[in-house]
N, C-alpha and C positions, 0 to 999 in steps of 0.2 A: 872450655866451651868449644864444639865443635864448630866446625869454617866451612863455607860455600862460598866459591870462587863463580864469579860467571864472567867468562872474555867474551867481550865484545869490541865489535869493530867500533872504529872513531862515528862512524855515520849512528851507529845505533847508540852508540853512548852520548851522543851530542844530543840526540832525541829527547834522551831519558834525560836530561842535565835538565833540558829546556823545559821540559814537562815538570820536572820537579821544581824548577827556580820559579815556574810561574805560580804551584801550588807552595811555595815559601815553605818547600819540605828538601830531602835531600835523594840522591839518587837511591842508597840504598831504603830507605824507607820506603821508595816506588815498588821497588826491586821486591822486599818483605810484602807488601801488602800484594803485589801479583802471587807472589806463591803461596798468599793466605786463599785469595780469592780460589787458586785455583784448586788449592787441600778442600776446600768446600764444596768442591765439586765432583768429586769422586765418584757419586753416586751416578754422574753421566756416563752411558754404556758409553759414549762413543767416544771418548777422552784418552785411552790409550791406544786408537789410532790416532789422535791428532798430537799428542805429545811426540807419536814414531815419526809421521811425519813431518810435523816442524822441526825435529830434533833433526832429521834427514836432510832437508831443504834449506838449514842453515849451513849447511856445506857448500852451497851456491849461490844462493840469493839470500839477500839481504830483506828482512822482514819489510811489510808494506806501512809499519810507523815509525823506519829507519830514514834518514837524512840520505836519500837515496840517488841521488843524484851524481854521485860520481861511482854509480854501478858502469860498468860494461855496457850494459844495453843502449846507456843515453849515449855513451861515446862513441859507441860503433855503428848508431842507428838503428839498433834490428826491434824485432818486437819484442815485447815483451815472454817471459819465460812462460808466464801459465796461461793456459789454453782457455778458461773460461774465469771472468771477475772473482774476486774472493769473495768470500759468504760473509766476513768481517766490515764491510765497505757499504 
């Protein structure tokens, strides 16, 4: 059987631990049913700009349902990376 690997930082994996122990399921089950939802969505035009750019933006920032707190920004003060709120929030 083919393998998908997905690394994640400790902040985003603690997320997903948390999210799954409260749903009495397991990470990867979380994990499987995101990439179900999102195979069902294909037919949205605008899903491989956002696949490019989140795949992009995980180079730097830590997703906004990551345990985020020990990002850069809160240590050093500054603002925040993105220039106007997310559309997900």
């Amino acid at each position: 059987m083919p393998t998908l690997k997905i690394h994640l930082e400790h902040a985003e994996y603690d997320a997903v631990e948390r999210f799954a122990s409260g749903l009495n399921t397991t990470p990867e089950a979380v994990a499987y049913c995101a990439l179900n939802r999102l195979m069902l969505d294909t037919h949205n035009p605008g899903l491989p700009e956002e696949i490019a750019q989140t795949w992009e933006a995980h180079r730097e920032n830590l997703p906004l349902w990551s345990d985020s707190a020990g990002g850069p920004h809160g240590y050093e003060g500054k603002a925040d990376s993105e220039p106007t709120p997310s559309k997900y929030l």
